[in-house]
C-alpha positions as CSV (number, residue, x, y, z in Angstrom):
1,X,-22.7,126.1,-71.2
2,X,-23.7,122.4,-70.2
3,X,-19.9,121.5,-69.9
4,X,-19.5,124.4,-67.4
5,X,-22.3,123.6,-65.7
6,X,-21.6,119.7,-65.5
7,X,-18.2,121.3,-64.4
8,X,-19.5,123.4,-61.9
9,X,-21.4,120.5,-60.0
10,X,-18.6,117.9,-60.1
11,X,-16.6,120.8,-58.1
12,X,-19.7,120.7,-55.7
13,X,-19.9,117.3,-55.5
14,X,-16.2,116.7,-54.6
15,X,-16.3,119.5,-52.3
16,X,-19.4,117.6,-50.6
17,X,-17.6,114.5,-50.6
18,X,-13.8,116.4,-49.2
19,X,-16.6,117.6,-46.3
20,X,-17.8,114.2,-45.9
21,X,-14.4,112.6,-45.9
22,X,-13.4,115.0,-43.2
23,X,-16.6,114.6,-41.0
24,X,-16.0,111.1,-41.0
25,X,-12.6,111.3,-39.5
26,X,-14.4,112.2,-36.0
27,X,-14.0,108.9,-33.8
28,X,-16.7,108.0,-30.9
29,X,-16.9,105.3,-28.2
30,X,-20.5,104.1,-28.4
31,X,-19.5,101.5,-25.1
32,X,-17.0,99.6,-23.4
33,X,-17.2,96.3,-20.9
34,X,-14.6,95.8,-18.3
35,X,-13.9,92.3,-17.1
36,X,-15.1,91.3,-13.6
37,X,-14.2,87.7,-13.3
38,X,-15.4,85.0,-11.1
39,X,-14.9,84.9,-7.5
40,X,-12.6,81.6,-8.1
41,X,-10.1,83.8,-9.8
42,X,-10.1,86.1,-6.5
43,X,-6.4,86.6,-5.4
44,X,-7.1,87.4,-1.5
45,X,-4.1,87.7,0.7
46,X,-3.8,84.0,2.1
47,X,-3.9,82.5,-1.8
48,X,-1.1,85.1,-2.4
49,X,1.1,84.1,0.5
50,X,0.3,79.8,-0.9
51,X,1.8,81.0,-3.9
52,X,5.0,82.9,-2.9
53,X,5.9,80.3,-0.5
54,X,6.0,77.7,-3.0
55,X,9.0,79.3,-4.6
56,X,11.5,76.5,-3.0
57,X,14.2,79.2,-3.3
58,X,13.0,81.9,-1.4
59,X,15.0,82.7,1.4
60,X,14.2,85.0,3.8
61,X,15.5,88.6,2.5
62,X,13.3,87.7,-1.0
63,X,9.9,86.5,1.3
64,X,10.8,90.3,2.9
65,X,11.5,92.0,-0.8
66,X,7.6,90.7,-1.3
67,X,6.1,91.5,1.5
68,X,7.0,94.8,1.5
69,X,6.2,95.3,-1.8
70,X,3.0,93.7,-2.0
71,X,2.3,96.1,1.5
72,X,3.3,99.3,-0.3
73,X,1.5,98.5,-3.7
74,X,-1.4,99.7,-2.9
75,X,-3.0,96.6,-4.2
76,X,-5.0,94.5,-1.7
77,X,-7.6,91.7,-1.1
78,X,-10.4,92.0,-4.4
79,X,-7.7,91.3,-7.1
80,X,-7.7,88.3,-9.8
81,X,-5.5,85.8,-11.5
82,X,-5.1,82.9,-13.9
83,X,-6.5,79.5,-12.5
84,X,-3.5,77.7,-13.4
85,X,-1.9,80.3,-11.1
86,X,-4.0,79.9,-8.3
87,X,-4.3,76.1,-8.6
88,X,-0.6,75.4,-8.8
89,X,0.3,74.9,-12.1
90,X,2.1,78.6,-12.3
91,X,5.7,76.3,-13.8
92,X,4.0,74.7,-16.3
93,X,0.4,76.1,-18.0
94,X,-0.3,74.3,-21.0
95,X,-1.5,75.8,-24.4
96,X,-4.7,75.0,-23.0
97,X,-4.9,77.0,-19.8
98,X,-3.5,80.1,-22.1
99,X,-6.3,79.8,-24.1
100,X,-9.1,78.7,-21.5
101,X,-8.0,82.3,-19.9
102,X,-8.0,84.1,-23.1
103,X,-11.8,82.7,-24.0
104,X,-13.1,83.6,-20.7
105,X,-12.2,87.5,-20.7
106,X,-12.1,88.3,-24.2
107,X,-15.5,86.0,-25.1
108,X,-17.4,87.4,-21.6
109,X,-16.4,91.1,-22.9
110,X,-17.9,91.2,-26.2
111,X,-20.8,89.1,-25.5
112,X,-21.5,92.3,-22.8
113,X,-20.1,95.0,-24.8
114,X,-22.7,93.8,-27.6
115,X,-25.6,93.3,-25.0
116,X,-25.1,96.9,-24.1
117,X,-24.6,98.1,-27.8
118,X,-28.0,96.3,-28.9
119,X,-27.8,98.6,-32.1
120,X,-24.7,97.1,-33.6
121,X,-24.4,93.2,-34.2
122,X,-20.4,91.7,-34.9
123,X,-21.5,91.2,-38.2
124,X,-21.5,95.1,-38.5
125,X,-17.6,95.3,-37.5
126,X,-15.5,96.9,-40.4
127,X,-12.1,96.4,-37.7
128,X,-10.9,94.8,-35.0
129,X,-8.2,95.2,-33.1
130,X,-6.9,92.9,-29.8
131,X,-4.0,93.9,-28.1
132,X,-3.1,90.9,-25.4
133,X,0.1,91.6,-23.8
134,X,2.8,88.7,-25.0
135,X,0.5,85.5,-25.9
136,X,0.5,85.1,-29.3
137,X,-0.7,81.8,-30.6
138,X,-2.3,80.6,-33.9
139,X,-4.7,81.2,-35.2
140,X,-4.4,84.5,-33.4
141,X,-6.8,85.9,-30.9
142,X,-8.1,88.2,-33.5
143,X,-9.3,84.9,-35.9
144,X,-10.7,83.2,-33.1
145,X,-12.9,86.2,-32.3
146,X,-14.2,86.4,-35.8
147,X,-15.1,83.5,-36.0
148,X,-16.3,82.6,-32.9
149,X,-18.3,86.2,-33.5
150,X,-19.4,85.1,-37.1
151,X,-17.7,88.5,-38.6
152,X,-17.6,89.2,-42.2
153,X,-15.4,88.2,-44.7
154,X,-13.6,91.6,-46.0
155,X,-12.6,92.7,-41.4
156,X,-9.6,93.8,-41.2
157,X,-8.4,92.7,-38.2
158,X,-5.3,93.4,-36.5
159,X,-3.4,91.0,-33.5
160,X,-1.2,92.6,-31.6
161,X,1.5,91.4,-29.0
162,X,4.4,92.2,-27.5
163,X,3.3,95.5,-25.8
164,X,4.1,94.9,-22.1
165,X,3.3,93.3,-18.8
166,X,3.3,89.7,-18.7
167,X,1.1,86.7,-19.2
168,X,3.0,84.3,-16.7
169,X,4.3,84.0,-12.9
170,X,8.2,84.6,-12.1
171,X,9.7,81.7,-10.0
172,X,12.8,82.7,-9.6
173,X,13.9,85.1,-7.1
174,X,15.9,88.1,-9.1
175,X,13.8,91.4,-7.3
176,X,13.7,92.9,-10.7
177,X,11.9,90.5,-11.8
178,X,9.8,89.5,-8.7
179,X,8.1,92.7,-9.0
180,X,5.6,91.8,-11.5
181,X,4.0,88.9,-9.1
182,X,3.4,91.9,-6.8
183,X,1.7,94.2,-9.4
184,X,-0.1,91.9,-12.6
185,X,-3.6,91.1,-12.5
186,X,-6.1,89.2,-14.8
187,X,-8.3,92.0,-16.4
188,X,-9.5,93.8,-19.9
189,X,-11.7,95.8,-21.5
190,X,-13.4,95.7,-25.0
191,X,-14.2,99.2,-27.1
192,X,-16.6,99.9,-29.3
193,X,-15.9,102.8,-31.8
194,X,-17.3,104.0,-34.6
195,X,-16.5,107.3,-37.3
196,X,-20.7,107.0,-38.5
197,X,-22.1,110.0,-37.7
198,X,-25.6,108.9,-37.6
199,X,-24.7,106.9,-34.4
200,X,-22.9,110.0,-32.6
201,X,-26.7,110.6,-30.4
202,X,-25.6,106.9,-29.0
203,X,-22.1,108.0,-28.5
204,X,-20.4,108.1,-24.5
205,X,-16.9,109.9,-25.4
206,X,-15.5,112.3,-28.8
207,X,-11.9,111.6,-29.4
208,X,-10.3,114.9,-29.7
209,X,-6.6,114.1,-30.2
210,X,-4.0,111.4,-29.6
211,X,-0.3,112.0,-29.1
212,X,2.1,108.6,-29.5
213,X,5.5,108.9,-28.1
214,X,8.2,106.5,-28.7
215,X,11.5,106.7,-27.0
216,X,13.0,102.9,-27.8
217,X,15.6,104.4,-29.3
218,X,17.1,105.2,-26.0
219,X,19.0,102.2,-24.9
220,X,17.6,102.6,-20.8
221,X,14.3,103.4,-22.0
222,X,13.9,100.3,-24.4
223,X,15.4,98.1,-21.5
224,X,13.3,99.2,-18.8
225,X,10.8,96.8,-18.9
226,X,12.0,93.8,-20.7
227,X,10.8,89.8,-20.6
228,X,14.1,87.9,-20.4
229,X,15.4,84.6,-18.4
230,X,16.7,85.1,-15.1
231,X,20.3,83.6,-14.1
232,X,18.4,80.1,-13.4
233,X,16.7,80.1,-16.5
234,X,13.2,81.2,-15.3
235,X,11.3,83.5,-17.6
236,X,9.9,86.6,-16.2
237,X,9.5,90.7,-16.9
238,X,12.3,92.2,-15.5
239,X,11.4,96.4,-14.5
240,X,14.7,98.4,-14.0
241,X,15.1,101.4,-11.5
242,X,14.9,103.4,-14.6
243,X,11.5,102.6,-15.4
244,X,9.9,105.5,-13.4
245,X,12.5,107.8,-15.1
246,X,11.4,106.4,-18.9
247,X,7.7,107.0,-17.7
248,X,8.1,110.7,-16.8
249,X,10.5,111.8,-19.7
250,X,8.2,110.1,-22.3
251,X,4.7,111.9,-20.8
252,X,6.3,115.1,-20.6
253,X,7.8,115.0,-24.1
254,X,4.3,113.8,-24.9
255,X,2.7,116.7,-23.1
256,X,4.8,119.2,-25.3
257,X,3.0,118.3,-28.2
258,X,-0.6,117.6,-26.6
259,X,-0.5,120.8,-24.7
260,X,-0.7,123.4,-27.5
261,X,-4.1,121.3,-29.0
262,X,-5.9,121.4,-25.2
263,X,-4.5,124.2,-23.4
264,X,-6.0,127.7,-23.8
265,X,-3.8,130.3,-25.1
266,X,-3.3,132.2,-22.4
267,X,-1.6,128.9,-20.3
268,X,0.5,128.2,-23.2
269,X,1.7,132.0,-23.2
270,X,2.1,131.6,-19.6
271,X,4.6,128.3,-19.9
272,X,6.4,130.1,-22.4
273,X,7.6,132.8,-20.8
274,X,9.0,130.8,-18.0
275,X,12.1,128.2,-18.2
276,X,10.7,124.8,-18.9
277,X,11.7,123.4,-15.2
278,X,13.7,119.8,-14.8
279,X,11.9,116.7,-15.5
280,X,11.8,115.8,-11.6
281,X,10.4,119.2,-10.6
282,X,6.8,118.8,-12.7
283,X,6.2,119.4,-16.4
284,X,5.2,123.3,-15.6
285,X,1.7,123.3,-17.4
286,X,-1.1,123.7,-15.7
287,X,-3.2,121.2,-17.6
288,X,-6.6,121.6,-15.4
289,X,-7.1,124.8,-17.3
290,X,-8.0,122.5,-20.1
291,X,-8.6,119.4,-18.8
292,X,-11.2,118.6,-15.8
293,X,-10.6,114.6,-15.6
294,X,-7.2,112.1,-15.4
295,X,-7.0,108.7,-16.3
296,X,-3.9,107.7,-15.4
297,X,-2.5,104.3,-16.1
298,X,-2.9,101.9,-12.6
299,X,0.5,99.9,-13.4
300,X,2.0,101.2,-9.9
301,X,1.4,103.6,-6.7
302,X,4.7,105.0,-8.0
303,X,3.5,105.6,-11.6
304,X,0.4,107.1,-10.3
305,X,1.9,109.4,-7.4
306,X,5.0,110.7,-9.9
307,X,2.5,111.8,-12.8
308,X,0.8,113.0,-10.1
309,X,3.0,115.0,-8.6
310,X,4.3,116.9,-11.9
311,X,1.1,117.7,-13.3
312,X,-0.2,119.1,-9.7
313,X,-3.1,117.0,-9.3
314,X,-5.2,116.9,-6.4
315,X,-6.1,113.3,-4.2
316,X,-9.2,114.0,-6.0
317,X,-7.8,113.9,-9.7
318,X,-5.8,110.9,-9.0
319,X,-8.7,109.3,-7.1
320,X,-9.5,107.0,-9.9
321,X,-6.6,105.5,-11.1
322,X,-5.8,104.5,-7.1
323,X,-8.8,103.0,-6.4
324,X,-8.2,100.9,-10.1
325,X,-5.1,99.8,-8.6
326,X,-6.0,99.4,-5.2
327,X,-9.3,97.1,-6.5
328,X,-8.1,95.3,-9.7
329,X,-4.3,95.5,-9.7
330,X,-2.3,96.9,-13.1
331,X,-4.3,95.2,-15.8
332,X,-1.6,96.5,-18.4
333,X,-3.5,98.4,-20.9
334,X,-7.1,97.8,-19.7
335,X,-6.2,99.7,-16.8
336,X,-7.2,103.4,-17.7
337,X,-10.6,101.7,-18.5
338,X,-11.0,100.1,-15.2
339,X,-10.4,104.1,-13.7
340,X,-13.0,105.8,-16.5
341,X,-15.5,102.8,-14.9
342,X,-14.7,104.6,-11.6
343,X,-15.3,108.1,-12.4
344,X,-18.5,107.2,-14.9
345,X,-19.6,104.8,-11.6
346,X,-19.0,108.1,-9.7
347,X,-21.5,110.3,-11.6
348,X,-18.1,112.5,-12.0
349,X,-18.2,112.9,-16.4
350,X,-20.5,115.5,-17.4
351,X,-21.7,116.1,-21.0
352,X,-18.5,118.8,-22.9
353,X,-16.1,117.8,-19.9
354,X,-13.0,116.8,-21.1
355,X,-10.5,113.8,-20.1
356,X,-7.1,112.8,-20.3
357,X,-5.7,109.1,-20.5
358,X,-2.2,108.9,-19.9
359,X,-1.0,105.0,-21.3
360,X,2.6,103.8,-20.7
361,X,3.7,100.4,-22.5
362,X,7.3,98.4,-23.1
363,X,10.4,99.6,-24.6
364,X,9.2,103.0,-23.7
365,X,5.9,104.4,-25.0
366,X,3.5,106.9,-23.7
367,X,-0.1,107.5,-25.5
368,X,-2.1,110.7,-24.1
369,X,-5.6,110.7,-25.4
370,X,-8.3,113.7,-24.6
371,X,-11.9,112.3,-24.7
372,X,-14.6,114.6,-25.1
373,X,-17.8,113.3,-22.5
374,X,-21.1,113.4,-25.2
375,X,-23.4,112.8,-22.4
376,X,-23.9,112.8,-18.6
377,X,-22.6,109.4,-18.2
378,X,-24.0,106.8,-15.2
379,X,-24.2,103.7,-16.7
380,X,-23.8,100.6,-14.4
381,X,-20.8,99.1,-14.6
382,X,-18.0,96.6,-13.3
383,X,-18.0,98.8,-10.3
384,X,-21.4,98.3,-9.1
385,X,-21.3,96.3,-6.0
386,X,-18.5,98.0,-4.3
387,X,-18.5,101.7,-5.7
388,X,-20.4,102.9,-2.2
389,X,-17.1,101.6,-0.4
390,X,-14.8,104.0,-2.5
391,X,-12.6,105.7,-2.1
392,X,-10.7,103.5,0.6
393,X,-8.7,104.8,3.1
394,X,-5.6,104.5,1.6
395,X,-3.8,104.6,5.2
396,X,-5.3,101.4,6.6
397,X,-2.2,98.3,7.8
398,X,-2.2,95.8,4.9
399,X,-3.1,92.6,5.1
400,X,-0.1,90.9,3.9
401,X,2.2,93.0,6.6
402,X,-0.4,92.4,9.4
403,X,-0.9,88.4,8.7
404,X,2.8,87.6,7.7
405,X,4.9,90.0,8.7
406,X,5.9,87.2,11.5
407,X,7.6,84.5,9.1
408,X,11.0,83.7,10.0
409,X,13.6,81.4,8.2
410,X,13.0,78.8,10.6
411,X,9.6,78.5,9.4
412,X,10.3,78.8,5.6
413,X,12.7,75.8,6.1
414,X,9.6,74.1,7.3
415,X,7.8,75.1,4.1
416,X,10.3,74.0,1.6
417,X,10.3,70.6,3.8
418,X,6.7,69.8,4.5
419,X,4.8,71.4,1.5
420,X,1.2,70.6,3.7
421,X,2.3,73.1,5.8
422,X,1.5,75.8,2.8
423,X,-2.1,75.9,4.3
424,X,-1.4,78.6,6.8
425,X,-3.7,80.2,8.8
């Protein structure tokens, strides 16, 4: 009788502990800190033009290529970039500028990220993960955090690199690879998450699923976006025509699995019954039946406005990820972040709302993550001092068109002659 019995409650107690295990699995954002860096890392239109024009090989036809790329970005006058960049040292940064820039987003982050999670200390982190595009030095960014963060012992902590954009500015003059002086920005975000249920009460966001697509096993798809030396031998992130294409095939195979696990029954009955359109004529779900908020990822006006325009989103839904863009350039994967910031900034997420990030990265991938809002959410944020100015008319003349658009070859032959004449007005 006391075997069955001792029997008995070892079935209860693994039961308890196989409900525990799964209860665990839930995953919460307690916070997260975007970086607003210092006003001498502001990239305004004239420090822009200084920059281009000391390209010595820029010709006419490439000064145009920029100009009226950088006038249809949608990208204007509050972005920031490296120092190095700005001061004139874009051809050779040393190991010390890479780092310098590192330490001053990554360290201003978490020392905010843990002032607004007073609960949890760094000593408290179990993992840590840093993600920093393609600079990978040792000891890795993830050793100098712990232990410039005094973590324990037993972290696991996890570095990783080589997921897209680019740390570094393209002098040559190959378009493809110009491109990324037009659109890459200094920015980040740190996380906080957490699968303890006795901090849930604290927690901003539920995660409710993740889908990862991979399609780098298509040849155009892993070449896309690519860091590679141009015909001159300058380094740089070459983005193909086919980049767009990779980005819209990858979220709707994406969306094929995500939809079924957000979408009521009825929609997915709905899509059924019809013929899947083409990949150009939308993905042919009607995701707002499930979903009331989009994060889309800033990397482009074209990225946005495409994703837009299959899933049928309003100005409104795309609101945020424009005005991320248009304010703080693509800041690679910190850019979703940057366009939550907006809508929490906003007063827009409501407590059982639900959200969709939509991430794009290298070679290609596409992450779709639905957040669950816990709370009305209105916490002050990097968004603070200009959020009353948003949205921006997006229709307004640029600034680079309307102060440059008069530059002639005559006067870049004065340029590359007389470098003192890079102070223009």
């Amino acid at each position: 009788m006391a075997t069955c019995l001792l029997a008995l409650f070892y079935g209860f107690y693994c039961l308890y502990k196989l409900l525990l295990r799964r209860r665990d699995q839930s995953c919460y954002l307690l916070a997260y800190e975007c970086l607003l860096p210092p006003d001498d890392m502001k990239l305004s239109t004239d420090s822009c033009v200084k920059i281009v024009l000391r390209n010595r090989n820029l010709g006419l036809d490439e000064f145009r290529f920029l100009l009226k790329t950088s006038t249809n970005s949608g990208i204007v006058e509050e972005t920031y970039c490296a120092r190095n960049i700005i001061e004139g040292r874009e051809e050779n940064a040393t190991l010390k500028d890479e780092h310098a820039e590192m330490d001053g987003i990554i360290f201003d982050m978490l020392d905010k990220l843990f002032a607004r999670a007073t609960s949890i200390s760094p000593s408290q982190i179990d993992i840590l993960v840093v993600n920093v595009s393609m600079f990978s030095p040792a000891p890795s960014l993830s050793s100098r955090i712990v232990n410039r963060c005094k973590m324990r012992d037993d972290i696991k902590s996890f570095n990783l690199s080589g997921m897209g954009c680019t740390p570094h500015w393209y002098c040559g003059i190959e378009k493809s690879m110009m491109l990324t002086n037009c659109l890459f920005r200094s920015g980040g975000c740190s996380m906080l998450f957490t699968n303890n249920q006795d901090l849930k009460h604290q927690a901003k966001l539920k995660l409710n699923h993740l889908v990862r697509i991979h399609t780098g096993s298509n040849d155009d798809a892993c070449n896309c976006c690519v860091q590679v030396d141009d015909e001159s031998g300058h380094r740089g992130f070459r983005l193909t025509k086919y980049l767009l294409k990779a980005a819209t095939q990858g979220f709707t195979i994406n969306l094929q699995a995500l939809a079924p696990k957000v979408l009521p029954l009825k929609e997915i009955l709905t899509f059924i019954k019809s013929q899947q359109p083409k990949v150009a004529e939308g993905v042919g779900l009607n995701l707002k039946t499930g979903i009331e908020h989009f994060c889309i990822h800033p990397g482009g006006r074209a990225i946005i406005d495409g994703i837009g325009k299959s899933l049928e989103l309003s100005d409104y839904d795309v609101e945020p990820s424009r005005m991320a863009l248009h304010r703080f350039g693509n800041t690679s994967a910190a850019g979703f972040w940057y366009a939550l910031g907006y809508m929490e900034a906003k007063k827009r997420l409501k407590k059982g709302k639900k959200i969709l990030m939509s991430g794009f990265g290298a070679c290609f991938k596409c992450n779709n993550i639905v957040w669950e809002v816990m709370k009305d959410l209105d916490d002050v944020n990097v968004w603070k001092d200009c959020i009353d100015s948003y949205p921006t008319d997006q229709t307004l003349v640029n600034p680079f068109m309307e102060k440059y658009g008069w530059i002639n070859d005559d006067y870049l032959g004065f340029v590359k002659f007389d470098f003192s004449l890079l102070a223009v007005n």
